[in-house]
C-alpha positions in Angstrom: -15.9 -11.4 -4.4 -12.9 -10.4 -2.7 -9.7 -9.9 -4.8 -6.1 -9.8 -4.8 -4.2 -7.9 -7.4 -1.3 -9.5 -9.2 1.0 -6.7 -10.4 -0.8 -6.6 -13.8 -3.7 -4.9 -12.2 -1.8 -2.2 -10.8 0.1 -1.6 -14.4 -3.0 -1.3 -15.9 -4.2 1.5 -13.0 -1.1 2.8 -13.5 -2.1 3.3 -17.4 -5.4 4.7 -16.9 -7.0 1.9 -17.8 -10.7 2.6 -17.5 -12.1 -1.2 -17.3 -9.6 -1.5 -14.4 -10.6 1.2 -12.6 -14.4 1.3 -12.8 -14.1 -2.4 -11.1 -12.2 -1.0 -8.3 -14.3 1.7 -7.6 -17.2 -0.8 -7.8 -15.9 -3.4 -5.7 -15.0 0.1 -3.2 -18.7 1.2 -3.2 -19.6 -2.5 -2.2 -17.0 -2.9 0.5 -14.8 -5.6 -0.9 -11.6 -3.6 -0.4 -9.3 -5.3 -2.8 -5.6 -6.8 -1.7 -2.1 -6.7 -2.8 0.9 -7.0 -1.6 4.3 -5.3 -0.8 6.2 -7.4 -3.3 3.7 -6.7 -6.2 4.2 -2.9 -5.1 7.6 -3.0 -5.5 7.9 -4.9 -8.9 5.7 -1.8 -10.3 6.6 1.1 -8.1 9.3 3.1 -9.9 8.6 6.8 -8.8 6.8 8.5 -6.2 5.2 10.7 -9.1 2.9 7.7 -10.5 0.4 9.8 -9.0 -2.6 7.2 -10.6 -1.0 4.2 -8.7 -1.1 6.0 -5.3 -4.5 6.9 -6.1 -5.0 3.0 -6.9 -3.1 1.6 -3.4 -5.5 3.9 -1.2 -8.5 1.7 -2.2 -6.2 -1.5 -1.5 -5.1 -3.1 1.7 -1.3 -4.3 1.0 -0.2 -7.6 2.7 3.2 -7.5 3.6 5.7 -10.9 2.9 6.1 -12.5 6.6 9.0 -14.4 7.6 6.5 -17.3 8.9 5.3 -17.3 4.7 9.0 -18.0 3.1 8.8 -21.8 3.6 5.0 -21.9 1.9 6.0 -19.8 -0.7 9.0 -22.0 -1.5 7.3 -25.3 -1.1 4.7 -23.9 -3.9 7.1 -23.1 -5.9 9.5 -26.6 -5.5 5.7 -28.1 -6.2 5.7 -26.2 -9.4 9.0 -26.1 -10.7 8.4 -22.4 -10.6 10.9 -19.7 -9.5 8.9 -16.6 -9.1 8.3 -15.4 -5.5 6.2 -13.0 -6.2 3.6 -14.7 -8.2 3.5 -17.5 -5.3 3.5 -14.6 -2.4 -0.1 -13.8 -4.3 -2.0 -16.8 -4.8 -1.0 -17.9 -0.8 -1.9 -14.9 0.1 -5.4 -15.0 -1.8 -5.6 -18.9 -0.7 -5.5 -17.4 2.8 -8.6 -15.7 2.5 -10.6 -17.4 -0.3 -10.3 -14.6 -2.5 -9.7 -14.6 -6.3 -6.5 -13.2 -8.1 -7.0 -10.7 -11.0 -3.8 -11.0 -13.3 -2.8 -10.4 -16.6 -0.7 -13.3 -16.5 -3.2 -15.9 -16.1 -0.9 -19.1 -17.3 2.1 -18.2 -14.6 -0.4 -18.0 -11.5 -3.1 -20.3 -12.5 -0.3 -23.1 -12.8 0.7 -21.9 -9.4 -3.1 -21.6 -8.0 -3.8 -25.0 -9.1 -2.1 -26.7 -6.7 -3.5 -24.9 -3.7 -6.1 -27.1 -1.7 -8.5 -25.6 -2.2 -7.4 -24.5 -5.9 -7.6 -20.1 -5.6 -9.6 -19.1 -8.7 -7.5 -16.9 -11.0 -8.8 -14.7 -13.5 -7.5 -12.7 -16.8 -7.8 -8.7 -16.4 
């Protein structure tokens, strides 16, 4: 199953967190090289010494936020009544290639991933 990594995912990498990191590396070993994506990166990058997330982003391919993406992501979110771009930059961007989000905040994205046709599966670190 290929997977995109809400922000949560990378906090908890971040932390040590061993659950989180023995599915990466599985999920590595298989060749389902998980995604984020830039804006995600930003919201928990806060140093260039959180050595453990650098370590995390190496295994990851990072989607960047395209221009051609800004009217999607605020149509999902006018369809929502929601107003973060972030959160809607990661379920288009796991709708785009059938993957599943991994978050630990499954009520914000699985509201968001609902609406999607086809609905993106979201799931609770």
């Amino acid at each position: 199953m290929t997977v995109v990594y809400d922000a949560g995912a990378l906090v908890a990498a971040e932390r040590g967190d061993r659950r989180v990191w023995a599915d990466h590396r599985a999920r590595l070993e298989l060749g389902l090289a998980p995604c984020t994506t830039a804006p995600v990166v930003a919201q928990v990058s806060r140093s260039p010494r959180q050595v453990q997330l650098g370590r995390f982003l190496r295994g990851c391919r990072v989607t960047a936020f395209a221009v051609e993406q800004s009217h999607q992501v605020g149509a999902l979110l006018a369809r929502t009544q929601s107003a973060d771009v972030v959160d809607a930059h990661v379920v288009l961007t796991a709708a785009s290639s059938g993957a599943t989000v991994l978050t630990s905040d499954i009520d914000d994205l699985g509201r968001l991933a609902e609406t999607i046709s086809p609905p993106v599966t979201v799931l609770s670190l």
